[in-house]
N, C-alpha and C positions, 0 to 999 in steps of 0.2 A: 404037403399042406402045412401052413404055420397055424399052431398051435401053442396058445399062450394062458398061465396063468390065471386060474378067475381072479385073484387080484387085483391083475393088470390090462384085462381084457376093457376097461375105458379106452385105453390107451389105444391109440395110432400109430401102428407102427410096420414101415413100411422094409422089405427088404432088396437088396440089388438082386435085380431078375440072375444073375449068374450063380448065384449060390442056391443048390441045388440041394441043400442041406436043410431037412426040416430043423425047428427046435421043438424038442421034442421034452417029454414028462423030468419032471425032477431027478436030479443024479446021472442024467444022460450026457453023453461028450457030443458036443456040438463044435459047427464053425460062427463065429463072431459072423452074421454077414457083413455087418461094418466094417471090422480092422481084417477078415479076413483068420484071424487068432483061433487057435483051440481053446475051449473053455469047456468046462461044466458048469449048465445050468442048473440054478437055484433057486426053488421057489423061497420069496420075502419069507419071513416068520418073525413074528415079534409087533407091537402097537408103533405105528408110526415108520416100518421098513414099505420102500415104497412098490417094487415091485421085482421080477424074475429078470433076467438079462439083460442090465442095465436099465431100465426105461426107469425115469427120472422124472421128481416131481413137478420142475417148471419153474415158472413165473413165484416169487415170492416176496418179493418187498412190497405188495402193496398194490391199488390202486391207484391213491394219493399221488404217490412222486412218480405212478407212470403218466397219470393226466399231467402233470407239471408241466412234465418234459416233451409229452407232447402237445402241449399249446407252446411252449416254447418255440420248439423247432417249427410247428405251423407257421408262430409269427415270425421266423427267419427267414422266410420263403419257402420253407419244403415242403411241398405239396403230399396232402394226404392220399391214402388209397380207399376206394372207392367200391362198390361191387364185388362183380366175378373176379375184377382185377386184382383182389386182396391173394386168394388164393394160388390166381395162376404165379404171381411175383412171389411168393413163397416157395412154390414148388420150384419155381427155376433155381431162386437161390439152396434152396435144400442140394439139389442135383448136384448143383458147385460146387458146393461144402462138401458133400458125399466124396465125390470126387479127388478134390483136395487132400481131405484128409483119408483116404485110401490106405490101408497101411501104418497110420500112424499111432495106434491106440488109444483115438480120440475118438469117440461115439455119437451116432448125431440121429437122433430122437425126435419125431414131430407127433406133437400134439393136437390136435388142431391147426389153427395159423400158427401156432408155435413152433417155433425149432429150438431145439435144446442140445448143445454140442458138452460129452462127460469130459473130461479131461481128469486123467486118476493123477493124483498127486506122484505115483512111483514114477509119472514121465517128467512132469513139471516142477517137482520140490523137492527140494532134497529133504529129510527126517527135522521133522521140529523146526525147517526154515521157510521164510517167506520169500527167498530169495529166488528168481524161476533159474531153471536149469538151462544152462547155455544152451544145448541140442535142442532144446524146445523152441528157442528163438526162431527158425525156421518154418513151425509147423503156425507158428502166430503169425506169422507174415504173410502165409496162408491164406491164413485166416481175416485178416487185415485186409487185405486187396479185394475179396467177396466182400466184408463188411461195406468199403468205402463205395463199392459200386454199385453195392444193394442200401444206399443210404435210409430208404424208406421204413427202416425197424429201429425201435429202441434197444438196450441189451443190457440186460441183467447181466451184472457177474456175482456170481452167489461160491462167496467158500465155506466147503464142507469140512468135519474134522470125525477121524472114530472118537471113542468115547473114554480113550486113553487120560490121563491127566484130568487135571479138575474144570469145571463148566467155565470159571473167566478164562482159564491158561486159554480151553478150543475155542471158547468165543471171538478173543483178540487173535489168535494166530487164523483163523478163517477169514475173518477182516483183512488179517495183512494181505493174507494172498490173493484175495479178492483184488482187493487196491492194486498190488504189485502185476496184476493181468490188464488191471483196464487201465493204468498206467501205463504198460507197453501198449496196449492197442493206441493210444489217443496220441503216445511219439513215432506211430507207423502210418498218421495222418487219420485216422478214425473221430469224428466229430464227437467231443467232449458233451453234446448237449444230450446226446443218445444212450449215455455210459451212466448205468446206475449201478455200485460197487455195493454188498449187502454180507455180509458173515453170518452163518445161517449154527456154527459151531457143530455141536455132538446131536444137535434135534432133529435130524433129519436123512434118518442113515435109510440105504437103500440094500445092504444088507447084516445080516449077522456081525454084530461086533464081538461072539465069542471065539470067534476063532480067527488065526492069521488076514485068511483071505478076504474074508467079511471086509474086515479092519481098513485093509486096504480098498477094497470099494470106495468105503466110504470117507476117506481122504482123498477126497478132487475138487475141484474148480468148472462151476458150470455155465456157461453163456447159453440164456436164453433171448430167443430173438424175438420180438413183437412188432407185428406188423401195425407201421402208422398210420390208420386210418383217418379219414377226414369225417367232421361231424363229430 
């Protein structure tokens, strides 16, 4: 039985039927069902950590510049989603992504209609750079091929930072990386008008930044997906 976090028990969170492995109370060794990884789970601790095994807080720049973007792309011709149909187009695209990213150390989170894929900076960045790590290029291509065929979502790219260095140094280098993601998606043919880039810095850690592993949590890069609906 999955058991989660009162936390994070808003959360939606769905596991691959093969993993046969509860998550289980704080301190306990578990399997990632996502990447498949050994981890110990951790309940958040602290104002503003968001939740136990990854789950992530989502959507965050805004209303504003998501309606923008989507009456934009409405008036480009991309037809909104509608109904039951919101859903089911989500789940199939979830399934892909899941899929996809099997194995890769990439996490992929639904909140609702949302999907929210982690990407930990130790796969994507190398220390203190914005520049992505070649082996990564791959798992974006991935990633990119779902996106273009699931055209019907907007997508946050939100970079996070631990709480290392001072608030502008993490503000601007989450920025960078932010940018430097949804600039590879948009040269893997990903439509620019669906791409909002946001640096979220040190304010949004999901776990402990006093220790190593915390630290690392919470340097990643998160693409959240919103489905375009019509109306």
């Amino acid at each position: 039985m999955l058991q989660i976090a009162p936390s994070v028990r808003r959360f939606r969170v769905l596991a691959i039927a093969t993993a046969g492995t509860a998550l289980l109370a704080t301190g306990c060794t578990t399997i990632n069902p996502y990447t498949g990884e050994q981890q110990t789970s951790k309940v958040a601790k602290g104002t503003g950590i968001g939740a136990a095994v990854g789950a992530v807080a989502g959507w965050i720049s805004g209303d504003d510049r998501k309606e923008r973007r989507k009456r934009a792309l409405i008036g480009a011709g991309v037809g909104g989603l509608t109904g039951g149909g919101i859903g089911y187009y989500m789940d199939v695209q979830e399934a892909k992504l899941r899929q996809q990213l099997q194995g890769t150390g990439v996490s992929v989170t639904r909140v609702g209609d949302n999907i929210t894929l982690n990407m930990p900076g130790n796969v994507t960045f190398a220390t203190a750079s914005a520049d992505l790590n070649p082996q990564f290029f791959e798992v974006l291509r991935s990633v990119a091929l779902v996106l273009k065929e699931y055209d019907k979502t907007l997508i946050e790219v939100a970079g996070h930072t631990d709480s290392r260095g001072d608030d502008a140094y993490n503000q601007r280098l989450s920025e960078q990386r932010a940018a430097s993601v949804g600039q590879y998606l948009r040269t893997q043919g990903v439509n620019d008008q669906r791409i909002i880039t946001v640096g979220a810095g040190e304010t949004r850690p999901i776990a402990s930044n006093a220790t190593p592993d915390g630290q690392q949590q919470n340097r990643r890069v998160e693409l959240t997906l919103a489905p375009l609906t019509a109306g």
